[in-house]
Phi, psi and omega in degrees: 000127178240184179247163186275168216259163190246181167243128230236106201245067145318140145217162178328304184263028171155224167227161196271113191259107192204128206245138218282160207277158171080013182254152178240170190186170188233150165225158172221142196229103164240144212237174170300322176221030174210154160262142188227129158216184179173150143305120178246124164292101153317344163288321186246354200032037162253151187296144180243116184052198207278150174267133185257132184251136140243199177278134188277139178282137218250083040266119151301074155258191195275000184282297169349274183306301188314292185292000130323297162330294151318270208317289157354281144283013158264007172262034173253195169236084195214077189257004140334189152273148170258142160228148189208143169271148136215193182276055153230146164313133169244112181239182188339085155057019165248117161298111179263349176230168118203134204252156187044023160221170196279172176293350153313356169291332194280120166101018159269152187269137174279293202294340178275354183286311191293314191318350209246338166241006146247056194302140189083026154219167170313141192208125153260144172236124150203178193289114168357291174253019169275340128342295205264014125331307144343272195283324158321300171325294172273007192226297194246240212309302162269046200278133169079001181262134178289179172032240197266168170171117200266107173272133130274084198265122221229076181233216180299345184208189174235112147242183217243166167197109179260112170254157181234105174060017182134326193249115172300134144304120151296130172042054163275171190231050154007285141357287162274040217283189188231112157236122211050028160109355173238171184273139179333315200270359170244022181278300206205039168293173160328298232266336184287310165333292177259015170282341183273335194069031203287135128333138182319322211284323175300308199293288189342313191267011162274327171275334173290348178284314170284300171326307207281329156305333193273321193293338195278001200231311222234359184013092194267159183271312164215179161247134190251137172238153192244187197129150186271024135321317191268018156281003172231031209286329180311312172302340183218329193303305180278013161267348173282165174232038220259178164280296146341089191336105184268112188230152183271161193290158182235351187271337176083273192240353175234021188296309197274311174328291184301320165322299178306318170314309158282323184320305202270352173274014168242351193114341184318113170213116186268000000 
């Protein structure tokens, strides 16, 4: 089964992610400690039939997750394009970073890695939550929304994802941004919260804190915050004092699945 070809909208700052009506596309999301992949309608950016978890392999190195990868689409009906996430900056299809995966990663040509055990297909790599940025834009939280909009994922770290009318900014690192002498993501990640033992109420004014530096440099339209945090968003989203709307991300566990999936059906290749 392959997809039907998309339409592909440049501009100077990128590319338009809109995926043509009646296409379908594969995504695969690999995380630290599962490969998530599945078939997405693109028309609805929802999964068609089941999603496959594996276990990431320990050491993730890139020979490793690739034949996972492998394993993986191959228990679909799937001779398509592939799009795969991973936690690293991605520049022309080269990995420059990485977190929760091992550092051999950093200088590996990613699409060429993949290209080699899923030889003959189309292969996009980018970055997580420049994926689940994506897909939020087009699918959940930011469906219909003008201007900037800042995906925010609130886990062992903050990672970032800035779209503008559609089109992604790529790898950007939010996260590290410096705020009040620390980089954001040890200000007011997740993981700070619960290693400190903080309150909804305690935690709340440190990401407002991170919001309000963010809205001051880049005056975003809205904020998504992603995260398994924003399955409690009730708890905290309305303790912030930031200016800027804050609403939580909605597709949840399958936001990067999707995302790739529109990535490699659009062109994205950062």
């Amino acid at each position: 089964m392959g997809a039907v070809p998309a339409r592909t909208a440049r501009t100077a700052a990128g590319v338009a992610t809109t995926p043509a009506p009646g296409s379908r596309g594969f995504g695969v999301d690999v995380g630290g400690s599962g490969i998530k992949g599945g078939i997405v309608d693109l028309d609805t950016g929802e999964l068609v039939g089941d999603r496959v978890r594996i276990d990431t392999p320990q050491p993730a190195t890139p020979h490793a997750v690739a034949d996972t990868v492998a394993e993986l689409v191959g228990q679909f009906d799937w001779d398509g394009p592939v799009g795969i996430t991973l936690p690293c900056v991605i520049k022309s299809g080269t990995a420059r970073t990485a977190a929760n995966v091992d550092p051999g990663w950093i200088g590996t040509d990613a699409v060429a890695l993949f290209q080699g055990v899923l030889p003959g297909r189309t292969i996009t790599v980018l970055n997580d939550a420049d994926a689940a940025g994506m897909a939020e834009n087009l699918y959940g939280a930011g469906k219909d929304v003008d201007g900037v909009v800042i995906l925010l994922t609130f886990g062992t770290g903050i990672g970032s994802a800035v779209i503008q009318d559609g089109v992604l900014l790529p790898n950007t690192e939010l996260g590290h941004l410096e705020v009040d002498g620390k980089e954001a993501e040890h200000r007011a990640a997740a993981s700070v919260k619960e290693t400190k033992g903080l309150s909804w109420k305690e935690w709340a004014p440190l990401v407002s804190q991170v919001l309000t530096t963010l809205e001051n440099l880049l005056w975003p339209d809205l904020f998504i915050a992603g995260g398994g945090v924003s399955r409690k968003a009730a708890k905290w989203i309305p303790l912030l004092d930031n200016r800027t709307k804050v609403v939580p991300a909605t597709l949840e566990n399958t936001a990067g699945i999707v995302g790739a999936a529109v990535a490699v059906a659009t062109g994205v290749a950062p």
